[in-house]
C-alpha distance (Angstrom), angle and dihedral (degrees) to the residues before:
residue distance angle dihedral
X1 . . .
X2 3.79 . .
X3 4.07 117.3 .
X4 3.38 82.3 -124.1
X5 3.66 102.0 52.5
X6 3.71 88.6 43.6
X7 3.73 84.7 56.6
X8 3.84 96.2 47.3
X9 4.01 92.6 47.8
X10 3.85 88.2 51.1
X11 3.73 90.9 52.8
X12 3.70 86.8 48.7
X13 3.63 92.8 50.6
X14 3.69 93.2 55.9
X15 3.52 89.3 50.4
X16 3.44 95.8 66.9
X17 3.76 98.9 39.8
X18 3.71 88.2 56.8
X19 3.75 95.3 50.4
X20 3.68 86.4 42.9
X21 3.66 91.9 62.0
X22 3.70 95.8 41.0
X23 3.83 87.0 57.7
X24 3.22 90.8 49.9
X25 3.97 99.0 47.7
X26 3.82 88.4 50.0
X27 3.92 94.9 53.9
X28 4.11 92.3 47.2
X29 4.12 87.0 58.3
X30 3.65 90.7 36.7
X31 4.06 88.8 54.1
X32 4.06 93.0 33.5
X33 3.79 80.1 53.1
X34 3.16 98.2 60.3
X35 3.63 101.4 44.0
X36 3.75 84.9 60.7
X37 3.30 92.2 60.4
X38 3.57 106.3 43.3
X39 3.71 88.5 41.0
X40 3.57 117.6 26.1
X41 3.71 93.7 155.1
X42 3.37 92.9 58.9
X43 3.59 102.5 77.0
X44 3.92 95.0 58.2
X45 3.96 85.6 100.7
X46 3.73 147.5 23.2
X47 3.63 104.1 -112.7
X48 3.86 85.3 43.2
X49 3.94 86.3 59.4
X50 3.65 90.6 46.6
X51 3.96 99.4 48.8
X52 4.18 81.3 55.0
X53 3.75 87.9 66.4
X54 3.66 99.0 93.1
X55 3.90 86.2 46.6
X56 3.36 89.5 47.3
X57 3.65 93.6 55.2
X58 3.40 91.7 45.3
X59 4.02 89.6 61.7
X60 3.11 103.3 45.0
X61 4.14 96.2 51.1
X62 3.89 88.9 54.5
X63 3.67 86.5 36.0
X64 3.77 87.7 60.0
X65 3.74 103.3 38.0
X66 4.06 92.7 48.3
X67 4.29 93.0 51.1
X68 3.52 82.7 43.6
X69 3.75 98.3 50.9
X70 3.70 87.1 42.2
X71 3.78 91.0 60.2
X72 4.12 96.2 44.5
X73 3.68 86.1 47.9
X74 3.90 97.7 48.9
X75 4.05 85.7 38.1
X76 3.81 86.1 52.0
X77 3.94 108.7 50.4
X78 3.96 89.8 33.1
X79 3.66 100.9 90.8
X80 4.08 93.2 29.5
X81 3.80 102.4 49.9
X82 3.41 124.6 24.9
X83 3.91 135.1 -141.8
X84 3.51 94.8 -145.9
X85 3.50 105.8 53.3
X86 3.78 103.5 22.2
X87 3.27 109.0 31.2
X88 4.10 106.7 162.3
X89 3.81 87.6 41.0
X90 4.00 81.2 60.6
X91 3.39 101.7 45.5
X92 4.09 97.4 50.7
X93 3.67 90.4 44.8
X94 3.88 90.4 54.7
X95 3.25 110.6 31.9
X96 4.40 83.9 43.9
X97 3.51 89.2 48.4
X98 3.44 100.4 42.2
X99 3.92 90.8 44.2
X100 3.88 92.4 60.3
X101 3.53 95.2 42.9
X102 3.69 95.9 51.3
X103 4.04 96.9 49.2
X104 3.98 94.8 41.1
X105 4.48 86.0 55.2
X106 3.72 89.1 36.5
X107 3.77 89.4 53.2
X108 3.96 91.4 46.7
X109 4.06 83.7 52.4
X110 2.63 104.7 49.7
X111 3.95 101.1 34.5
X112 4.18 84.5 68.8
X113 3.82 95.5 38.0
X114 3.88 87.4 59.8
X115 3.46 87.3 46.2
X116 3.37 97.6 53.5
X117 3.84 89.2 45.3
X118 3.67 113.1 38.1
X119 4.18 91.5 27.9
X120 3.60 100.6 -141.7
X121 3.77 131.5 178.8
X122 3.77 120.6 -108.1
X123 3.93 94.3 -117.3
X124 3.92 82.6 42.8
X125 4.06 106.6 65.4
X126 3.33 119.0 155.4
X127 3.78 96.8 -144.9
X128 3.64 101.6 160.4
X129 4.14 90.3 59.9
X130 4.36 88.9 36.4
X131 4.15 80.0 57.9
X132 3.76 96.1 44.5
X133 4.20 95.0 42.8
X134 4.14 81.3 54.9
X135 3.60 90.3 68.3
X136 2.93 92.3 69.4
X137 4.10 101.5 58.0
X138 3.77 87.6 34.2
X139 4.49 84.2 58.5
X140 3.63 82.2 54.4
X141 4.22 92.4 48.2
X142 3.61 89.5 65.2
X143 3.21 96.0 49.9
X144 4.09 90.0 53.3
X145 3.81 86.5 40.1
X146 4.26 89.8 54.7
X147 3.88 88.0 49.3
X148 3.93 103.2 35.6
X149 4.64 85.8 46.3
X150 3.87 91.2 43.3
X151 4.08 91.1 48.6
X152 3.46 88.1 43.2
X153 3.73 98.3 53.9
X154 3.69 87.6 38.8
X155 3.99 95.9 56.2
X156 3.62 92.4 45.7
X157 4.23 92.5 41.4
X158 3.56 70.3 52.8
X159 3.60 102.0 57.7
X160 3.65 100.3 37.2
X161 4.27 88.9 58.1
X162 3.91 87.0 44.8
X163 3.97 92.0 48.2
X164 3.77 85.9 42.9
X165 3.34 98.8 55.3
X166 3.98 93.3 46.2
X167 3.80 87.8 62.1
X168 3.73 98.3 43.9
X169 4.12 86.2 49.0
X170 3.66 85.7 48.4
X171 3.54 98.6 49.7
X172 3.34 92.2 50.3
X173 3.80 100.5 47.7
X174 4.04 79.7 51.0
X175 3.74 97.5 58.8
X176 3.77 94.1 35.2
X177 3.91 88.5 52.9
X178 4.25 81.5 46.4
X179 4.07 87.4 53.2
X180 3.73 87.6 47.8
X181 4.01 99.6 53.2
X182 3.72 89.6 56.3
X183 3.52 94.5 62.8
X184 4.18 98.5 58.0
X185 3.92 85.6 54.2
X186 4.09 94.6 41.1
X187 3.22 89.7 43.5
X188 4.26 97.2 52.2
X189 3.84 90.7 28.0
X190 4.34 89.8 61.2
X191 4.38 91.8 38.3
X192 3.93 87.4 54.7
X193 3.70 92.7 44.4
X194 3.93 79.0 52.5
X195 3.73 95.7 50.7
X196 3.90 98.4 45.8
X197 3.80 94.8 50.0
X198 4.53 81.2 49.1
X199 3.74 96.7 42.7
X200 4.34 87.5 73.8
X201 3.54 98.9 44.6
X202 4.28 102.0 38.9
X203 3.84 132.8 6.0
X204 3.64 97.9 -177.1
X205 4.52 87.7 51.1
X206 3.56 83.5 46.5
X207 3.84 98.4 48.5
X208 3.83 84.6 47.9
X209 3.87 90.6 50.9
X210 3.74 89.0 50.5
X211 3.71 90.2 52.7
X212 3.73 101.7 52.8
X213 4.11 89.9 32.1
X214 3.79 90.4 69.1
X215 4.32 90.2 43.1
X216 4.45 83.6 57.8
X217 3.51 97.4 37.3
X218 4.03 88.5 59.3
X219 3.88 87.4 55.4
X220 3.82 87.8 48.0
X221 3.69 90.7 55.7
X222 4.12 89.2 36.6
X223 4.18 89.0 60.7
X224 4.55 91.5 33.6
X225 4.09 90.7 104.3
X226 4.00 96.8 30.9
X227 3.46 116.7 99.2
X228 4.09 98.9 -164.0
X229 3.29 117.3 21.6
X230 4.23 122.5 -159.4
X231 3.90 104.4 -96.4
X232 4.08 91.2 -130.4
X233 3.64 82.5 63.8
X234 3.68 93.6 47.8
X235 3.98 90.9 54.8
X236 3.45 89.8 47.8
X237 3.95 98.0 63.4
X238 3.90 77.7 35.7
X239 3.42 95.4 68.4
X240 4.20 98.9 34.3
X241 4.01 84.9 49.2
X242 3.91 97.5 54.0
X243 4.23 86.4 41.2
X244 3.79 82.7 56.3
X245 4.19 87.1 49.3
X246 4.07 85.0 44.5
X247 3.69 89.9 58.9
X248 4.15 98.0 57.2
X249 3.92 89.9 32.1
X250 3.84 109.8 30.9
X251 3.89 116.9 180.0
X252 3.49 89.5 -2.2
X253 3.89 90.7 75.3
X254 3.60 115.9 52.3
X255 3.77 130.4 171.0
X256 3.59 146.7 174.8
X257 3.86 138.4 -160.9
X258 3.81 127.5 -174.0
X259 3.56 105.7 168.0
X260 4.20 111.2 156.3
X261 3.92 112.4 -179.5
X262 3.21 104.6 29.8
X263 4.17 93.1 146.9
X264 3.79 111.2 117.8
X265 3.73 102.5 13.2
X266 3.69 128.3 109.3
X267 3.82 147.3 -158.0
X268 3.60 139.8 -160.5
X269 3.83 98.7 -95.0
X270 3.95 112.6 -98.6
X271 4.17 94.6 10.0
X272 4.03 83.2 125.7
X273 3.62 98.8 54.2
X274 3.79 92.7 43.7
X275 4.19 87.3 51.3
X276 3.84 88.5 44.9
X277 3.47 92.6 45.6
X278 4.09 101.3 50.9
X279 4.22 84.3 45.5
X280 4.12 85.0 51.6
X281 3.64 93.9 37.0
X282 4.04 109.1 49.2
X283 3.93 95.0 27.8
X284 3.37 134.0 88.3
X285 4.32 114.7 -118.0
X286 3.81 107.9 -172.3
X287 3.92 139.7 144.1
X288 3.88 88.5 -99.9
X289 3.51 93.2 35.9
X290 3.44 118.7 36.7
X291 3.81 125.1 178.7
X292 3.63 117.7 -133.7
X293 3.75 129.7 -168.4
X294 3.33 129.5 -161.2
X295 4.18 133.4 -169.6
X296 3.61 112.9 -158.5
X297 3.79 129.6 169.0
X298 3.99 118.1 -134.1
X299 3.91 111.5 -173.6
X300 3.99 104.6 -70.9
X301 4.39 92.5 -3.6
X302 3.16 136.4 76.6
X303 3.97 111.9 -144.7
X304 3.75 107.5 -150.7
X305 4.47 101.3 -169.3
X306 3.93 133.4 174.0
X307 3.24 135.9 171.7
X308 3.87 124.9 -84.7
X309 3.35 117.0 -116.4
X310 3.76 115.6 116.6
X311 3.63 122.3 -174.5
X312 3.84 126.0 -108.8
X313 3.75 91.7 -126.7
X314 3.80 137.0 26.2
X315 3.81 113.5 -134.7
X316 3.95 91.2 172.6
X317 3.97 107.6 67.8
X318 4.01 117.8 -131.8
X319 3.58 128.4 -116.7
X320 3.81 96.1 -153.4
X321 3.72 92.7 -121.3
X322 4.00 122.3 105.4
X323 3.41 121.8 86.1
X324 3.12 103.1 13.8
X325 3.93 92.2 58.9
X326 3.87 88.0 61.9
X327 3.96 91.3 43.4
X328 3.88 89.7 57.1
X329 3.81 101.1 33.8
X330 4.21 86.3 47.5
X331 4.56 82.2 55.0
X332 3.79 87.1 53.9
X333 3.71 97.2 46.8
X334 4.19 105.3 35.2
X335 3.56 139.6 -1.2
X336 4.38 86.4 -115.3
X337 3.68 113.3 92.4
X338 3.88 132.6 -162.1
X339 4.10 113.0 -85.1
X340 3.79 108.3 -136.3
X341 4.05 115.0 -158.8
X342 3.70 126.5 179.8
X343 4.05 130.2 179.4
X344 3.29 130.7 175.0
X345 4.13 85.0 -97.8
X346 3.63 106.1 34.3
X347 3.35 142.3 25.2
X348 3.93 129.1 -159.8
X349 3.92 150.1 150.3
X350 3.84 130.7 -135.7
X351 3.88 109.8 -136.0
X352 3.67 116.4 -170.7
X353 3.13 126.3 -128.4
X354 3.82 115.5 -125.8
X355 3.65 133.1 -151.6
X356 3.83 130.3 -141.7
X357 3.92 104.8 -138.8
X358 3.83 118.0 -142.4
């Protein structure tokens, strides 16, 4: 045998002693209980409390064969019938089970206590007073049998919510991890679409959009597993992202941001860049109309605007992902949800700002 084995089966051992003596603590107050109320008067004096011992005794061993045929019972129909999904079934088998089981080791109890007591002869039983003294263990079988069926429902009522809730968290880690792997692809699928269309008109912009591309697609792959990111950090990649822009459209992209406490407040990672890049994407950034974008903080939102001017025809294809991403992922992560606004002049969403409790 192993060390650790060894170890393992000593543990094990303990175990069971230490349940053993918690059974057995619970059955000496159940059967001390019981004496007090059956015989309050009783304890006034010593050799009052001693004449209760046989009483006692006799407690405490039906005390300790009900609980533990209460606990076999519930151990035995618990992986065979269920609470949940057949619940009469369950509570006939039990409450029959435990029914017969109680009376039959009642009877046995109190069949010897009796004869102890009254000492009777064999051919001499006094069966119709043994049947009448088991009603009295049997009154305290139900009330065993309303304690050991309500605990069991309640553990496995238990259960079935805990189990429950596992799969719902699951499922929605898995479709908030699904919302997330869009974004790496979106997000390289719209900056090459970028490059190609710069590569023809200027190979020094382009070499300098290559440069700082590969300096925001790190972040991108930084914040990929997060699911809030801090909002300074946002604005950050913000800013380098609409630099990037600045390099393929110069003055005809302008932008501003003006965002003062932004310490303890998070964001879905990469909701900026996707706002940004729809305002980029489907409107028009020329010398006589240039689009400016703006980032502004109001109380608990931040109000992401630009100017609207949308152009007649889309030469960049969409990918279908945008705001509707941040909608969904904002559902899985609070009960606030992005405000979207359009005029004829402006267009702009409210993202709140979320805090991380403690």
């Amino acid at each position: 045998m192993t060390q650790a084995s060894s170890a393992t089966d000593c543990k094990a051992e303990k175990g069971i002693w230490r349940d053993f003596k918690k059974f057995l603590l619970i059955n000496f107050l159940i059967a001390s209980f019981l004496q007090v109320i059956f015989c309050p008067i009783c304890f006034l004096s010593l050799e009052d409390i001693i004449s209760l011992f046989p009483d006692f005794l006799f407690s405490f061993c039906v005390s300790m064969a009900l609980s533990f045929g209460g606990n076999t019972v519930q151990e035995y129909w618990e992986p065979r019938v269920s609470w949940l999904h057949e619940p009469v079934k369950r509570l006939f088998l039990t409450v029959s089970t435990y029914l017969v089981y109680a009376y039959l080791v009642s009877f046995v109890i109190v069949f010897f206590y009796a004869w102890i007591e009254w000492k009777f002869e064999l051919g001499q039983i006094p069966w119709r007073a043994i049947f009448k003294f088991t009603l009295t263990p049997m009154t305290i079988a139900l009330v065993f049998m309303a304690i050991f069926t309500a605990r069991s429902w309640l553990m496995e009522w238990k259960k079935s919510a805990i189990e429950a809730e596992q799969l719902r968290s699951e499922k929605l880690a898995s479709q908030y991890q699904s919302l997330k792997d869009q974004l790496n692809p979106h997000f390289l699928f719209n900056s090459l679409n970028a490059l190609s269309n710069l590569v023809y008109e200027d190979a020094d912009k382009s070499a300098a959009f290559i440069q700082k591309l590969s300096k925001i697609y790190r972040y991108v792959l930084d914040v990929q597993q997060e699911q809030l990111v801090e909002l300074d950090r946002e604005l950050d990649f913000a800013k380098n992202y609409l630099e990037l822009q600045k390099i393929r459209f110069e003055e005809n992209l302008n932008f501003k941001m003006d965002v003062p406490n932004c310490k303890g407040c998070f964001l879905p990672p990469l909701s900026l860049q996707l706002l940004l890049e729809n305002a980029i994407k489907h409107n028009i950034a020329s010398q006589e109309n240039p689009l400016n974008i703006s980032i502004l903080q109001k109380g608990d939102e931040l109000w992401v605007s630009n100017t609207f001017q949308p152009k007649t025809s889309q030469n960049e294809p969409s990918t279908g992902v945008g705001l509707e991403n941040i909608r969904s992922r904002y559902r899985l992560l609070s009960d606030r949800v992005p405000e979207i606004v359009q005029t004829e002049e402006e267009f702009f969403v409210r993202l709140p700002l979320l805090k991380i409790n403690p």
